[in-house]
C-alpha positions in Angstrom: -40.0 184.1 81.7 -43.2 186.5 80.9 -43.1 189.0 77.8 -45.3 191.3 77.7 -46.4 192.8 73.9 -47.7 195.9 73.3 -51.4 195.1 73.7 -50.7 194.6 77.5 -50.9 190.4 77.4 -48.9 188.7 79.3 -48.0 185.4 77.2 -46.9 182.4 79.3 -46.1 179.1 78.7 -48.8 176.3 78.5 -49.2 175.4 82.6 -48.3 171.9 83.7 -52.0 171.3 84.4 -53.0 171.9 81.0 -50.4 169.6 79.6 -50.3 167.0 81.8 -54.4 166.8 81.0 -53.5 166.7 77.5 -50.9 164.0 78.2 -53.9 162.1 80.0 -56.8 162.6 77.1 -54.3 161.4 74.5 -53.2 158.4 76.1 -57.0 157.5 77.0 -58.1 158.4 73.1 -55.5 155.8 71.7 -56.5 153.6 74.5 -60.0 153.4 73.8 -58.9 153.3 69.8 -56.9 150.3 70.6 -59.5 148.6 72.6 -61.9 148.8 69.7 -59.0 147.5 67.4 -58.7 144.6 70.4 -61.9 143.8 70.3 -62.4 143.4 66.6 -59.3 141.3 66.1 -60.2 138.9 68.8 -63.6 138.2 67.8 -62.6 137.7 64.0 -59.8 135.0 65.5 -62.8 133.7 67.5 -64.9 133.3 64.5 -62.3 132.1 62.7 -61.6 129.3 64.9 -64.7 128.5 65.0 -64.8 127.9 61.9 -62.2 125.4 61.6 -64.2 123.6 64.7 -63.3 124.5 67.9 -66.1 124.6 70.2 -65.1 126.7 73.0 -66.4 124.7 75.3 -65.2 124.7 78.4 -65.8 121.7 81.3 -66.8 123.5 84.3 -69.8 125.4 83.0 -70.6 123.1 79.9 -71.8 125.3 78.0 -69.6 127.2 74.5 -68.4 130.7 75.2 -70.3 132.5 72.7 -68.7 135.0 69.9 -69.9 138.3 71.5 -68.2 137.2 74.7 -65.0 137.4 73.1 -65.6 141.1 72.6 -67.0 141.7 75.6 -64.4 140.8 77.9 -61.6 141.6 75.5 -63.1 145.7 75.7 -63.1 144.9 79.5 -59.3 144.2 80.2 -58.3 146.5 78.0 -60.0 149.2 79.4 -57.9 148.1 82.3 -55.1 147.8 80.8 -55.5 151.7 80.1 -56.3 152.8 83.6 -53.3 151.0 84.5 -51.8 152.9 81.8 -52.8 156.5 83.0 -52.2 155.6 86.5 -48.7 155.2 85.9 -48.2 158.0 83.5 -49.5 159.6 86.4 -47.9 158.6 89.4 -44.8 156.7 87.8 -41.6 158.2 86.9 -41.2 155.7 84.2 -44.3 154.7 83.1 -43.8 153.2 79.9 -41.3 150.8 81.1 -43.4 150.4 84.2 -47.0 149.3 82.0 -44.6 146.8 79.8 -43.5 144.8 82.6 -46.8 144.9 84.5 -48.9 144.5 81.2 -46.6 141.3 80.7 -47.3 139.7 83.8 -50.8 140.2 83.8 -50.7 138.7 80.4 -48.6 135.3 81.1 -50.7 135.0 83.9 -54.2 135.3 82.3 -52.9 132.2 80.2 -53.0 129.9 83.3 -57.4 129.6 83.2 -56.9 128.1 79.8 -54.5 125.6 80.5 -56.3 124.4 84.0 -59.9 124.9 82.3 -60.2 120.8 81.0 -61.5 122.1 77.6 -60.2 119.5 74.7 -56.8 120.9 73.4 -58.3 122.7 70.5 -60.0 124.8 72.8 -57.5 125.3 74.9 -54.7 126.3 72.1 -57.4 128.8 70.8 -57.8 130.1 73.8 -54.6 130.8 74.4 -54.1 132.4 71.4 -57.0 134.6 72.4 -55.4 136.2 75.0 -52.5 136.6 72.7 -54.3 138.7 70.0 -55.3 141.9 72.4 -52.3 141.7 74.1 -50.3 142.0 71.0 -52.7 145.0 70.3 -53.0 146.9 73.8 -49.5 146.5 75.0 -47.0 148.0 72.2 -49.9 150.4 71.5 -50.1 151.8 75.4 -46.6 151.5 75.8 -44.9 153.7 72.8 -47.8 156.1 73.8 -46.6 156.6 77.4 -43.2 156.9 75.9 -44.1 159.3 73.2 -46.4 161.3 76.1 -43.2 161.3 78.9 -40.7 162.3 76.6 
């Protein structure tokens, strides 16, 4: 419903454009927060399994994955992670629920490289692990912000 006020300004409510760009930005800002955070945490783990000795070698290329690379493709998935994110708060009805149950899957199976990789099982259990630390960083994160955004 329009009201008009005495200056002749017709006040109307927020369009659905304007919110559902909102809706968009904010879920991309925590996204991009919570890929930093991802990042950060997975490279201190890396370092710090290094430090007790794993290697990180892996077989088939024979060389160590190096500490930068950590962050590097940790900041890649997760960004995504959030375009999967805003697509479905997009295009989904239920989008949190939606992201949870694909962010899931796409988790349990990145864990299948490490275990078919032949690294030594030190490398293999820190690897895992690895993919553990974003995920337990990205995935609560992106979903109670698409819950919080379609409620």
């Amino acid at each position: 419903m329009d009201s008009m006020d005495d200056t002749g300004i017709v006040a109307r409510p927020a369009s659905r454009h304007t919110s559902h760009t909102h809706r968009l930005r904010g879920l991309a800002v925590t996204g991009v927060i919570a890929t930093l955070a991802a990042m950060v945490a997975t490279t201190l783990a890396a370092a710090l399994a290094q430090a007790v000795g794993v290697d990180f070698e892996v077989p088939d290329g024979g060389e160590a994955i190096p500490l930068p690379g950590f962050a590097v493709v940790t900041g890649f998935f997760s960004v995504v992670g959030i375009v999967i994110a805003v697509a479905l708060l997009r295009w989904s009805a239920r989008p949190a629920e939606r992201f949870l149950w694909t962010a899931v899957s796409l988790t349990a199976i990145s864990l299948v490289p490490p275990l078919i990789s032949g690294a030594n099982t030190a490398t293999t259990a820190a690897l895992l692990a690895l993919h553990l630390v974003p995920a337990a960083v990205m995935i609560p994160t992106l979903a109670r912000s698409l819950r919080t955004r379609t409620d």
